[in-house]
C-alpha positions, 0 to 999 in steps of 0.5 A: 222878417219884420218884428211887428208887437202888439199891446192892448191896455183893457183899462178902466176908462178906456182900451187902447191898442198899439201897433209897433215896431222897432226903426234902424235906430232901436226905437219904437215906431207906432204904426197905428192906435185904436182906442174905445171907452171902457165900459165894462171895466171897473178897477182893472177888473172885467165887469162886463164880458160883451162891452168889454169884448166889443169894446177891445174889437172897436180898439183893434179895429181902428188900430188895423186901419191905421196901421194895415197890419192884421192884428192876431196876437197881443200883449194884454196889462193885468192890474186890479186890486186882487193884485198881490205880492210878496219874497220867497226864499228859494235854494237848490243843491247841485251834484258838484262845485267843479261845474259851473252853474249854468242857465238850466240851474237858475232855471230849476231854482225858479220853477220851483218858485211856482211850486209854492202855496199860495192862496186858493182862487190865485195864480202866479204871473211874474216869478222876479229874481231879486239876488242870488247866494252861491255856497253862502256868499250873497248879494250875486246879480248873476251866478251863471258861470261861477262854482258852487254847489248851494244855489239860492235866491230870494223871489218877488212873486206876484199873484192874480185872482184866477177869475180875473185872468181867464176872464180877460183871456176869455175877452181877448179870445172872444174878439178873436185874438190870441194873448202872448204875454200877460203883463201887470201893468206897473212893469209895462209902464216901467219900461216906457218912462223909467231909465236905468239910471233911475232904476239902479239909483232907487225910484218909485213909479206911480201910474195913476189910472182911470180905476186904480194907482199902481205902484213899482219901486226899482232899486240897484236895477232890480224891481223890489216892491209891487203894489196897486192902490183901488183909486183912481182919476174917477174916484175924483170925477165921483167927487166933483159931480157930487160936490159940485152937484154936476153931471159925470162928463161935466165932471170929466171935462171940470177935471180935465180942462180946469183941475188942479191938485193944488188949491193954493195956486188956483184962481180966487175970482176964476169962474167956469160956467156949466150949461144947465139941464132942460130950461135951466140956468147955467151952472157957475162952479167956481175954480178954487172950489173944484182944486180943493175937491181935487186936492182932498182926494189926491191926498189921500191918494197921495198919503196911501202911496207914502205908506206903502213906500214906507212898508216896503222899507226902500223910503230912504233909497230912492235916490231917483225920487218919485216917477208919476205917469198915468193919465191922472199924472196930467192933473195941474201941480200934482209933481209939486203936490206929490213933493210936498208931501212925500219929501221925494222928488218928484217927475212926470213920466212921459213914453218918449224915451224909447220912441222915434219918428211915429205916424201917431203924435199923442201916444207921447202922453203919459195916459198912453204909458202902459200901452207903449210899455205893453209893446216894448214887452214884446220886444225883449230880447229881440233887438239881440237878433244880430248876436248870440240870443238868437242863434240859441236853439228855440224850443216851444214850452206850454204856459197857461195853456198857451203857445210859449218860446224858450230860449237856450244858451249860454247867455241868456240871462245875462241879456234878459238880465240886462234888459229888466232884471228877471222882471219877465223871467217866468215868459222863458220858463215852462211853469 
């Protein structure tokens, strides 16, 4: 039967739904996109229950349409200030070194891992494996197979305020839909524009949303830091329209058809006229002033990502240099800005790597990097179909209350290792 994934991205400007599949080639086929202006989404937090549940229905909709398929079960993205991360130590003793550690072991060590105090009103989403100690010898990717008798590891825990969750489930199911996976968005982003090679050299994505920056730094395969800056691309629209003295969609349309993250490189003379309100004269803004309104708060945006690369200690082992996606990705100089100030090279990540042949053009844009990367969650694990992954046994496990599949068998982490690190471990947990 056809492996067909579903992600819904409930973000602050916009909710888009992507409907995928994988061609013979092992790439992502976009069968169909739905998308609807958020309105009821401030920050990557749910504001507004019915505009967001209308909002997700419209996206779906479109999305049916144009891909035919029946749509009832989805990946939704998690992100939000009330984000939280943080490494906890965890160790298990085994009955005997003559055994070897098995699947069952390194799944014990991280179930406890969802045992630990955390902060009243949070909840554990993702549990990722960082590197494991067997009887003391550290710095293991693996220890499956191997003897020991002390099992350890060091985990990067992330947490989400509970209301935050049960409110995008309950927008999700009110539109009746049922959510599989919940993904906080920077790991979704990650697997679209990120290659293992920039992974294993040390890279650090930046994904500028409507509301909020994420941020997801990757060093020797393994996701080291999370964190989510609470501005975006309309804390800027908010600027232009008050320095500019213009209305929010202008504003919009300024920053996106004439913006610039670099002041220097705009135009002294350029002009662009503004319609005026009822019989009024039109606007004329100038363009040099507009980039230097832009280039003040992408600093500061700029600056806050320096920090926390700094405060995670991994600034000087991201060889892969910095990854910007997101649609404030697509601002005017914003790689040469990014460069000048952090010292790091710097790309703008585009979701093409893992997409082929597909019926909808314009998911190529980085704005579309979490929806993509929503849908290739779905797919871990399935393109090993034809080896031993899934001739394991299938087992239905109980997570958030919803219906989970397990995986058991010999080689199971070795493959989701393979594919992310642990990024997603705790979805073939039972919790």
């Amino acid at each position: 039967m056809e492996e067909i994934i579903v992600g819904l991205d409930i973000g602050t400007t916009k909710i888009c739904c992507i409907v995928g599949r994988k061609n013979d080639f092992g790439k992502l086929e976009v069968l169909g996109m739905g998308k609807a202006v958020s309105d009821g989404v401030i920050r990557g937090i749910v504001t507004n229950i019915d505009k967001t549940i209308n909002a997700i229905k419209k996206a779906v909709s479109e999305a049916e349409e144009q891909s035919g398929v029946q749509i009832g079960v989805v990946n939704v993205g998690i992100a939000g200030q009330h984000i939280k991360s943080s490494i906890h130590h965890g160790s298990i003793t085994r009955d005997s070194s003559d055994d070897e550690i098995t699947i069952e072991d390194v799944n014990r060590l991280t179930n406890d891992m969802y045992r630990i105090v955390i902060p009243p009103g949070s909840e554990i989403i993702h549990v990722m494996p960082q590197d494991y100690i067997v009887d003391y010898e550290a710095g293991i990717k693996d220890p499956v197979g191997m003897s020991g008798v002390r099992l350890e590891a060091d985990f990067h825990v992330i947490t989400a305020q509970t209301n935050a969750i049960q409110n995008i489930n309950k927008c999700v199911e009110r539109a009746g839909l049922e959510v599989d996976n919940l993904v906080l968005e920077p790991l979704a982003s990650s697997l679209s524009v990120l290659s293992d090679e920039e992974k294993e050299a040390g890279v650090c994505l930046v994904d500028i949303g409507g509301g909020t920056t994420d941020i997801a730094i990757f060093h020797e395969n393994v996701i080291r830091h999370t964190s989510v800056i609470p501005f975006g691309g309309n804390i800027i629209t908010s600027d232009i329209k008050d320095g500019c003295n213009v209305l929010n969609h202008q504003a919009e349309l300024l920053k996106t058809k004439f913006g610039q993250a670099l002041a220097e490189m705009a135009n002294d003379n350029e002009i662009v006229s503004i319609p005026g309100l009822k019989n009024r004269e039109p606007k004329e803004i100038s363009i040099k002033n507009l980039s230097r309104i832009i280039e003040a708060r992408m600093e500061e945006i700029i600056e806050m990502v320096h920090t926390k690369i700094i405060t995670s200690g991994y600034e000087h082992k991201l060889a892969g240099g910095i990854v910007i996606t997101g649609g404030g990705s697509q601002l005017v100089s914003i790689k040469q800005l990014f460069e000048y100030m952090t010292g790091l090279d710097a790309r703008i990540g585009f979701p093409n790597e893992h997409l082929g042949k597909s019926k909808v053009d314009i998911i190529k844009s980085p704005m579309y990097a979490t929806s993509v990367g929503l849908v290739l969650c779905g797919f871990m694990g399935l393109d090993d179909r034809d080896n031993r992954f899934f001739e394991t046994e299938r087992i239905g496990v109980s997570y958030n209350g919803k219906k989970k599949f397990a995986v058991k068998g010999d080689n199971v982490w070795k493959k989701v290792s393979e594919k992310l690190k642990g990024i997603l471990i705790d979805d073939f947990e039972e919790r």
